[in-house]
C-alpha atoms as a printed R data frame, in Angstrom:
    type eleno elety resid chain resno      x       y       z
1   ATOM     1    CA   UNK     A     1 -2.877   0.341  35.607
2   ATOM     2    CA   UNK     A     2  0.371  -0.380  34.044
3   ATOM     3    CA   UNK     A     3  1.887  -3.543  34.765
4   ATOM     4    CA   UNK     A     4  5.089  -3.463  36.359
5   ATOM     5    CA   UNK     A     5  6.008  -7.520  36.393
6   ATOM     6    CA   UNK     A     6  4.920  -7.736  32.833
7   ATOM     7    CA   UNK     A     7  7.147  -5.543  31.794
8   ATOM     8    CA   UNK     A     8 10.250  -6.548  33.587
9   ATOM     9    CA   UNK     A     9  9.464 -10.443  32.715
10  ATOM    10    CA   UNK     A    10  9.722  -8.931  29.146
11  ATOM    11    CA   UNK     A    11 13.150  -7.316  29.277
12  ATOM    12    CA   UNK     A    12 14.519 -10.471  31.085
13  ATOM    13    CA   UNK     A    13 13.549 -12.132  28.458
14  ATOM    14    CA   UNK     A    14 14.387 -10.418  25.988
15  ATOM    15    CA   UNK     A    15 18.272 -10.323  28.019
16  ATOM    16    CA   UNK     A    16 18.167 -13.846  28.307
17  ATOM    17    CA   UNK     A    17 16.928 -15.123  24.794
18  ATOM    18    CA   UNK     A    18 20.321 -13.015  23.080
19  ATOM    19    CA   UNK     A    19 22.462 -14.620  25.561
20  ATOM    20    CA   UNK     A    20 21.136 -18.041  25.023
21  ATOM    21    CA   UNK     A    21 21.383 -17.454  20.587
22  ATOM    22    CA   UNK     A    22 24.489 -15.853  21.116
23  ATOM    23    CA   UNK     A    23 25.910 -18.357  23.541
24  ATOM    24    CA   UNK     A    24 24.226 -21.775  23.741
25  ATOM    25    CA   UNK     A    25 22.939 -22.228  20.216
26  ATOM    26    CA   UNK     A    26 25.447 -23.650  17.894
27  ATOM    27    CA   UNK     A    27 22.901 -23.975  14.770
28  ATOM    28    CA   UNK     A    28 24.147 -21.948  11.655
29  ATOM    29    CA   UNK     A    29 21.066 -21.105  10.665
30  ATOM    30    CA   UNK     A    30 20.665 -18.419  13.593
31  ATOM    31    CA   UNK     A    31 24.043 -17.021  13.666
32  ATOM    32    CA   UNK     A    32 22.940 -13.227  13.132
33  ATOM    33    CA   UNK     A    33 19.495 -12.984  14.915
34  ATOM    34    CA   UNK     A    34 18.920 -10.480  16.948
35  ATOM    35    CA   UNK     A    35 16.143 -10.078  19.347
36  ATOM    36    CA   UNK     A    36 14.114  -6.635  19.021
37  ATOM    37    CA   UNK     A    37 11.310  -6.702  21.483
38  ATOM    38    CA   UNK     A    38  8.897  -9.543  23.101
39  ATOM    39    CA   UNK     A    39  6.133  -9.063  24.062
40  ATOM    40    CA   UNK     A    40  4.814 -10.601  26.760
41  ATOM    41    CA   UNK     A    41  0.544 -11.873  27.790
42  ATOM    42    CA   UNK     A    42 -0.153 -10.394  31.015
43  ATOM    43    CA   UNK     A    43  0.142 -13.586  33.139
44  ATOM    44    CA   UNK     A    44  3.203 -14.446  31.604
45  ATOM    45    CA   UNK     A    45  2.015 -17.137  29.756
46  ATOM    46    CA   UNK     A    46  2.827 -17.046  26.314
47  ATOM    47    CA   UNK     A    47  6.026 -14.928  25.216
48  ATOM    48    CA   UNK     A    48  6.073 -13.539  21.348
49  ATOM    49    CA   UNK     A    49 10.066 -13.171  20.508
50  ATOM    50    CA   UNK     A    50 10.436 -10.559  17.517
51  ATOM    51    CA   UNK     A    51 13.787 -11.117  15.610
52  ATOM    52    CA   UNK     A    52 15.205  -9.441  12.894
53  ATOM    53    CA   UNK     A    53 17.865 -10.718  10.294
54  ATOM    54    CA   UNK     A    54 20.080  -9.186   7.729
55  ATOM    55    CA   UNK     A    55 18.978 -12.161   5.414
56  ATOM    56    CA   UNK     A    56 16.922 -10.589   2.252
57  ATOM    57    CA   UNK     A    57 16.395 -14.214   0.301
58  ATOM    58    CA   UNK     A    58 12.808 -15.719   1.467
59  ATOM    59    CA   UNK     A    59 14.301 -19.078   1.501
60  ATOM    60    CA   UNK     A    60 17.349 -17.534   4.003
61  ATOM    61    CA   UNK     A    61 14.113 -16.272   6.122
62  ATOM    62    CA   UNK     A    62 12.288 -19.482   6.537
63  ATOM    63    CA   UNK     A    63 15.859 -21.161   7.291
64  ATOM    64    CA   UNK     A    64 15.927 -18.422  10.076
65  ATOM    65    CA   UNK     A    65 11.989 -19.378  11.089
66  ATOM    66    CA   UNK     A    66 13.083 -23.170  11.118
67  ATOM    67    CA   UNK     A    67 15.985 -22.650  12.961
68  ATOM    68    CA   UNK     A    68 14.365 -20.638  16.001
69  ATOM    69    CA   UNK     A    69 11.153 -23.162  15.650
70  ATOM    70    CA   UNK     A    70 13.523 -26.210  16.186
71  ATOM    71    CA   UNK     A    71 15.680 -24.324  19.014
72  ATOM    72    CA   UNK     A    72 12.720 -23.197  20.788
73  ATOM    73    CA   UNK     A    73 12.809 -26.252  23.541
74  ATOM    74    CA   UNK     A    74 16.144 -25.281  24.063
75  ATOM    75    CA   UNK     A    75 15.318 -21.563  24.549
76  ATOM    76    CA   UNK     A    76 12.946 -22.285  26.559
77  ATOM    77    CA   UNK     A    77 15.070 -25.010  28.978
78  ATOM    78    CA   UNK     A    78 17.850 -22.292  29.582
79  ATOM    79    CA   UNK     A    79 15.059 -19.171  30.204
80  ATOM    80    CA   UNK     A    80 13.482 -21.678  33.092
81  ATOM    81    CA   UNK     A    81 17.103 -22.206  34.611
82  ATOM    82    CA   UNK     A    82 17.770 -18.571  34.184
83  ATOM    83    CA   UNK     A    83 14.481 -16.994  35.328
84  ATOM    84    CA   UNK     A    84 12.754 -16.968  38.681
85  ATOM    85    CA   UNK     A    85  9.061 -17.523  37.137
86  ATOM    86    CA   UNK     A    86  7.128 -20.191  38.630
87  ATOM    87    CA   UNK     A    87  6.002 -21.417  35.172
88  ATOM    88    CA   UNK     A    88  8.151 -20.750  31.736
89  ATOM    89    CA   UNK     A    89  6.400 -18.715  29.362
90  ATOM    90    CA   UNK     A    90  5.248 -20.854  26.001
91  ATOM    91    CA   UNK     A    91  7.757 -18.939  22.940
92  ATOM    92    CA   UNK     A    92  6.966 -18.099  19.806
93  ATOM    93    CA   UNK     A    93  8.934 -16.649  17.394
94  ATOM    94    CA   UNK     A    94  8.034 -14.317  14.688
95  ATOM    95    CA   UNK     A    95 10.107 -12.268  12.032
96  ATOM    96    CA   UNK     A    96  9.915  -7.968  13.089
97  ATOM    97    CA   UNK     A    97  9.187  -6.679   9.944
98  ATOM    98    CA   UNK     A    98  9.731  -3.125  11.005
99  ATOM    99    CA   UNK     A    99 13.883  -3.273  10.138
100 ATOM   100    CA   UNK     A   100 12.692  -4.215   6.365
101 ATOM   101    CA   UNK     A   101  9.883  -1.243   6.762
102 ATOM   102    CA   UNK     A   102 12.738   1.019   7.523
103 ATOM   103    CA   UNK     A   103 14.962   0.470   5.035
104 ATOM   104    CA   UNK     A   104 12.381   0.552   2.367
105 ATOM   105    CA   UNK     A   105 11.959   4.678   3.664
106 ATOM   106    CA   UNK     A   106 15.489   4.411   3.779
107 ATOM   107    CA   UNK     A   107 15.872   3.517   0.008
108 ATOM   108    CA   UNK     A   108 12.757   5.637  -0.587
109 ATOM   109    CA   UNK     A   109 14.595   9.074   0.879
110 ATOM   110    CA   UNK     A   110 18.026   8.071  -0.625
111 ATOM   111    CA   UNK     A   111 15.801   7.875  -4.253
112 ATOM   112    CA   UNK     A   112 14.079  11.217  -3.606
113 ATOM   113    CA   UNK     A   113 17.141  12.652  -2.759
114 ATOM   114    CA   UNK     A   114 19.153  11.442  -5.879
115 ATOM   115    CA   UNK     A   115 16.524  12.831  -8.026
116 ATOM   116    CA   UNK     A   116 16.648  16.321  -6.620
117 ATOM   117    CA   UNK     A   117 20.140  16.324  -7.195
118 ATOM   118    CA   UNK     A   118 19.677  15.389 -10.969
C-alpha cells in the first residue's frame, strides 16, 4: 500500500527546505543549492535532502557539504515552525550525484556526435 502522508511530508519538505536556503540562510557557501528530491523513512523520522550544485572543484563540494552540515539546526528550526508534524524529521544532507551522471552522457553524446561529423 502506497503511502499517502509519506509522500506529501516529502514534497513539503522538499518546498520548505528551498525556501528556507533561498530565504533564511545567509551563508555563502550555499548560495546555488538546489534541492532535487528527499526522501523521506516511513514514520517520518529521518529526512535524506538530495542537493545538487553547479560547483565541479571537490574542495567547492565539501564547502557545500559543510555549509548544509552547519545550517542543518537551522533547517530544521524553520521546517518545525513551518510544518504541522508532531515531531521534526532528523536531516541529512547528501550531494545527488545524478546531475554530474547526466552531464557526463551529455559530454559523452556531444563527443560521439563530433566524431561522426569528422
Amino acid at each position: 500500500m502506497a503511502n499517502y502522508r509519506a509522500d506529501r511530508v516529502k514534497q513539503e519538505v522538499q518546498r520548505e527546505v528551498n525556501d528556507i536556503l533561498s530565504k533564511r540562510i545567509k551563508d555563502p557557501r550555499i548560495e546555488n543549492v538546489t534541492i532535487t528530491d528527499v526522501e523521506v523513512t516511513g514514520d517520518l523520522q529521518n529526512a535524506t535532502i538530495y542537493y545538487s550544485t553547479l560547483d565541479d572543484l571537490a574542495s567547492e563540494r565539501k564547502k557545500v557539504q559543510d555549509g548544509l552540515e552547519k545550517a542543518t539546526g537551522l533547517i530544521r528550526k524553520e521546517l518545525g515552525a513551518r510544518l504541522t508534524l508532531y515531531r521534526t524529521p532528523e536531516l541529512a544532507f547528501k550531494r545527488d550525484e545524478s546531475v554530474d551522471y547526466g552531464s557526463r552522457i551529455d559530454e559523452l553524446i556531444k563527443q560521439v556526435q563530433q566524431e561522426d561529423l569528422e
